[in-house]
N, C-alpha and C positions, 0 to 999 in steps of 0.2 A: 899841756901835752908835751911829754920830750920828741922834740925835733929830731932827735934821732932813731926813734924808731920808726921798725918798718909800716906801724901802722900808721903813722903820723904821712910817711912817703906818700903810701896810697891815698890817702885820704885826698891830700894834697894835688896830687897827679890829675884824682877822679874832678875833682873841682873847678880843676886847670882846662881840664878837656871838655868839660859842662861849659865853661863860660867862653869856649873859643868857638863850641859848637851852637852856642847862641847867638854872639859876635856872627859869623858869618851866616847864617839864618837869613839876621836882621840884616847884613847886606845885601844878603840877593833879595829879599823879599824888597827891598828900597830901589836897588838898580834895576830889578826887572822890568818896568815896566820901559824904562830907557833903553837898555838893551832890546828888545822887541822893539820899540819904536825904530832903533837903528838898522837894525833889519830890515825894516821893512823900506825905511827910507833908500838902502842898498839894494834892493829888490826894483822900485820904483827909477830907481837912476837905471840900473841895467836895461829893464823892458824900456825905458826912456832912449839908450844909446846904440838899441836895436832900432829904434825909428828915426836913426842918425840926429838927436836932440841929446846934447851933453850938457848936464844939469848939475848947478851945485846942490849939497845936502839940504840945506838951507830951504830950495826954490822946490825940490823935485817932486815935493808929496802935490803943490799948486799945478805947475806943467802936468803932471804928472794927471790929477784929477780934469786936467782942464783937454788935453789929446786925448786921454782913452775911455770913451763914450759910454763902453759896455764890458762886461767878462763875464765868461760863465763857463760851465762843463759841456763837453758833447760826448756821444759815446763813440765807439770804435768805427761805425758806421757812417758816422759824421751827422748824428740827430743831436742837437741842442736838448740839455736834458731840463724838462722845467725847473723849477723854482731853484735854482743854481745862480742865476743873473745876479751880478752884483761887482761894484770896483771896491768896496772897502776891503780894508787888509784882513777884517776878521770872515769876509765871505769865503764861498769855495776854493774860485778860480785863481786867487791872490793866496789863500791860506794854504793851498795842497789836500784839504780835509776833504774826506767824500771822495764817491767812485766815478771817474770820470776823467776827461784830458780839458785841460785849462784850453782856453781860449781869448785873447784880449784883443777887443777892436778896437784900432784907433780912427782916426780923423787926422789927416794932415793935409792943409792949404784946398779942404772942401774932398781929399781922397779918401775911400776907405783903406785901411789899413789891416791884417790879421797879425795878429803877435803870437808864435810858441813857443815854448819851451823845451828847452833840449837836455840831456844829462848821457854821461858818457866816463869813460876812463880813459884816464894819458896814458904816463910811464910810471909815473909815481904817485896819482892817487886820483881822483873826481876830474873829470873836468866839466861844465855846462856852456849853458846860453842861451840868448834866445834869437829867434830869425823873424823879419817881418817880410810880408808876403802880401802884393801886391792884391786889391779886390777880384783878379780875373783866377787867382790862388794857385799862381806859378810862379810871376816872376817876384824876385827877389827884391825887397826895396832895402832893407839892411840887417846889419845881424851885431852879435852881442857876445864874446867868451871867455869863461873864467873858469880858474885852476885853484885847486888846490895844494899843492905842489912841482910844478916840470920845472923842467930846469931852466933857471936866469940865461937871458941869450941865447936859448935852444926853442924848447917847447914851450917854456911859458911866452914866446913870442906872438902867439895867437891874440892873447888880446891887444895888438897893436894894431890903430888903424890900420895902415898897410897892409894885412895882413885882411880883418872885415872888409875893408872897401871891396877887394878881389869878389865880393857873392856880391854889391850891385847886378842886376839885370840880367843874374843868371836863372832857367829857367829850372825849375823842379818837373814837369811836366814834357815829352814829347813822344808826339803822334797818339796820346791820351792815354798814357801809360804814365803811371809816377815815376820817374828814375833818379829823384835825388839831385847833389852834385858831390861829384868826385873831388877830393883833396890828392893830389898826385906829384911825386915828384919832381923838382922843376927841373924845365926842359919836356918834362911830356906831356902828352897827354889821353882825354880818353873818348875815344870813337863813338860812344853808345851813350853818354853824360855828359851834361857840362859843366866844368873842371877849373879848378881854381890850383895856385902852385900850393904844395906844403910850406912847410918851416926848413930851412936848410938846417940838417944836421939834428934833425928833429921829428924825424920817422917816425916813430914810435905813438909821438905824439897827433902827429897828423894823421897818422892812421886811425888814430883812436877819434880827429874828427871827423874824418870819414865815416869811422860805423857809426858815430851817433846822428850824424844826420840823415844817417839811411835809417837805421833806427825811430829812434826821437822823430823827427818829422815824416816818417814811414806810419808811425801809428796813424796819421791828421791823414794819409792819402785819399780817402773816400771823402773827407769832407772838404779838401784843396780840390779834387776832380769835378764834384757836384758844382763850384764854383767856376770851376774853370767851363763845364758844361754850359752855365748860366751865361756863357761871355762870348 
């Protein structure tokens, strides 16, 4: 065939792009299952470093199976929804599939623990996390937050200890009323909630965790109250 024509080009192109679109096929169909696994092990360490337990990749799926007892769906109301129960990654409460709000109980040093999950926006794109909550489903035993973008030294400072530690022992609950906690300015604070400081220089952001934990853990209120009822 003369290489110099235009049909020899095509041909050649069409062949080119046949075997690049197989090549990468065959890649992700091979790294898939690793990537997913990564995931999940990333998922595992966060609900991990919300039960103040810093885990390497390595240990976390172990730790990870060996503290958190139970998970499953509940609905808006705070009813545990049946056949939902399950820790593995491909169940509900781990996978996000199915209708319902995840819930993850742990066990630490013989405590009950509640784990949830949060989802919110910064300045620049997602932010999450998760908060663990004490058996009485107020006060705060630790919390967990990640960005998809804020800014280095600013907003994305949220996930620094310094920064989680502040929610130890703060309540979500008073006078039997949910009210969250405030993320506020530092130097102030707030009358009616209790309040943890922002990010200096980093408003935007901290406002953004403010709604989502009024948000995000506003959806659990009926099932955090019911407990706190129980206590």
């Amino acid at each position: 065939m003369n290489r110099e024509n235009s049909t020899y080009t095509i041909i050649y192109a069409s062949v080119m792009v046949i075997i690049v679109a197989i090549g990468l096929a065959f890649t992700h169909q091979v790294l898939s299952d690793k990537q997913t696994a990564n995931v999940n092990i990333d998922k595992m360490q966060q609900i991990l470093r919300s039960l103040r337990v810093d885990a390497s990749a390595a240990k976390a799926d172990g730790i990870y199976r060996d503290l958190v007892k139970s998970a499953y769906l509940i609905t808006p109301e705070g009813t545990k929804i049946e056949g939902t129960e399950g820790i593995e990654p491909t169940d509900p409460a781990f996978s996000g599939e199915g209708e319902g709000l995840p819930v993850f109980e742990a066990e630490i040093e013989g405590s009950k623990k509640y784990v949830i999950p949060m989802h919110g926006a910064g300045l620049w794109g997602p932010i999450w996390g998760y908060l663990s909550v004490e058996d009485n489903g107020n006060t705060v035993y630790g919390s967990e937050f990640g960005h998809a973008g804020e800014t280095p030294g600013l907003g994305a400072e949220i996930v620094n200890l310094s920064f989680r530690n502040q929610f130890k022992g703060k309540e979500l609950i008073k006078n039997g009323e949910f009210k969250s906690i405030a993320v506020v300015k530092p130097g102030r604070t707030d009358p009616e909630r209790d309040y943890v400081d922002g990010i200096s220089g980093g408003t935007i952001t901290s406002k953004g965790v403010d709604a989502m934990l009024l948000k995000s853990v506003g959806q659990y209120k009926n099932f955090l109250l019911q407990l706190n009822e129980g206590k």
